[in-house]
N, C-alpha and C positions, 0 to 999 in steps of 0.2 A: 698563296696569300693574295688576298685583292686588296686591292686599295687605288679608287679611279678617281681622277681629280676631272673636274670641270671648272669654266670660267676663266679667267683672265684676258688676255686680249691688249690691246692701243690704248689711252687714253692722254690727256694732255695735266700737265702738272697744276697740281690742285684736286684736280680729281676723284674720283673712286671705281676702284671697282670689289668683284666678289668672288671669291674661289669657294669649292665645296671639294669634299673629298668623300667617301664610297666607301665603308670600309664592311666587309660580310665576313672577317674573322676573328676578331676577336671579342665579339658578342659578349663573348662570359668570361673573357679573362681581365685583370686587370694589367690593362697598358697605358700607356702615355701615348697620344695622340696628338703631332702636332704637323707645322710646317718648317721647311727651311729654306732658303735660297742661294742660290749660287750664279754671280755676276762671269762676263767671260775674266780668265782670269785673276779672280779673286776667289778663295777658299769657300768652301761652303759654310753658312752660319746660319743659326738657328733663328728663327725669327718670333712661331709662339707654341706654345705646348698646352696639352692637357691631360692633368693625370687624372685617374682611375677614380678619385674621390671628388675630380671635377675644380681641381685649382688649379689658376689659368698662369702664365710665366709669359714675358715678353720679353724678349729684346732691343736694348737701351734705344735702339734707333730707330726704333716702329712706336716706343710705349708713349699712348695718347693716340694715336691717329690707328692703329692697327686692332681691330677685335676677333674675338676666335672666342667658338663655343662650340657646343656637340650636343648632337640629337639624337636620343636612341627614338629607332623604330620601337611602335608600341607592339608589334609584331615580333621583335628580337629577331629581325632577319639582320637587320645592319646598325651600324654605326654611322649621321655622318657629320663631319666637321666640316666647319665654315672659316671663311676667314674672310671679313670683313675689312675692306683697304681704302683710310680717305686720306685727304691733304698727301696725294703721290707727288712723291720727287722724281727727278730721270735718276738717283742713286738707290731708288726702288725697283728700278728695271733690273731683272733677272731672271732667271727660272725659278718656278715656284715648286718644292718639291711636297707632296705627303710622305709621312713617316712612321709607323709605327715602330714602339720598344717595351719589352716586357720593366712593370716595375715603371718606378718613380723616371722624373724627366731630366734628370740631368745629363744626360747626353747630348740633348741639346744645347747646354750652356759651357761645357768646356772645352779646350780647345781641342781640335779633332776626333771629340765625341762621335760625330757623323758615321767615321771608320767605323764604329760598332754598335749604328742601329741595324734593327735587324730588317724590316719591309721598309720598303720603296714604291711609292707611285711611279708613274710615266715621266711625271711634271708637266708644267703645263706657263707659256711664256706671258710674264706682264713686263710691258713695254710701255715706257713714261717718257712724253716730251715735252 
């Protein structure tokens, strides 16, 4: 499974920045496609998803300021998702993780979902001061 995140990085509170995610396997299936993050410390939580037919799900604490969309290559070599982050808080600092899960997205929205997605990116760190 790939799934490569790029972006994040420093920024100061107000902010933005942009993550992107890499995804070259599940082309033809349908999956939910989203992010999550995990602070030190605190449980991992969903943050936005997208499913197979392309509806977008956020998380109470990002919804307004956070956008997430997806790109197929007109090639169908990949997939990749974006996740668009402004008006950053330092309670947005965390690890930013990619995700994929077969099927609809609720795994990102219930509690301990996380335990039974199936792919994982790297992550990749956004830090807000």
């Amino acid at each position: 499974v790939q799934l490569v995140e790029s972006g994040g990085g420093s920024v100061q509170a107000g902010g933005s920045l942009s993550l992107s995610c890499d995804d070259t396997t599940h082309i033809y299936s349908r999956y939910c496609l989203g992010w999550f993050r995990q602070a030190p410390g605190k449980e991992r939580e969903g943050v936005a998803a997208i499913d197979g037919d392309g509806r977008t799900s956020y998380g109470n604490s990002v919804k307004g300021r956070f956008v997430a969309f997806r790109d197929n290559a007109k090639d169908n070599t990949k997939n990749t998702l974006y996740l668009q982050m402004h008006a950053l808080q330092p309670d947005d600092s965390a690890m930013y993780y990619c995700a994929a899960t077969p099927g609809r997205c609720e795994l990102f929205w219930v509690p301990g979902g996380f335990n039974h997605v199936s792919d994982w990116g790297q992550g990749t760190q956004v830090t807000v001061s």
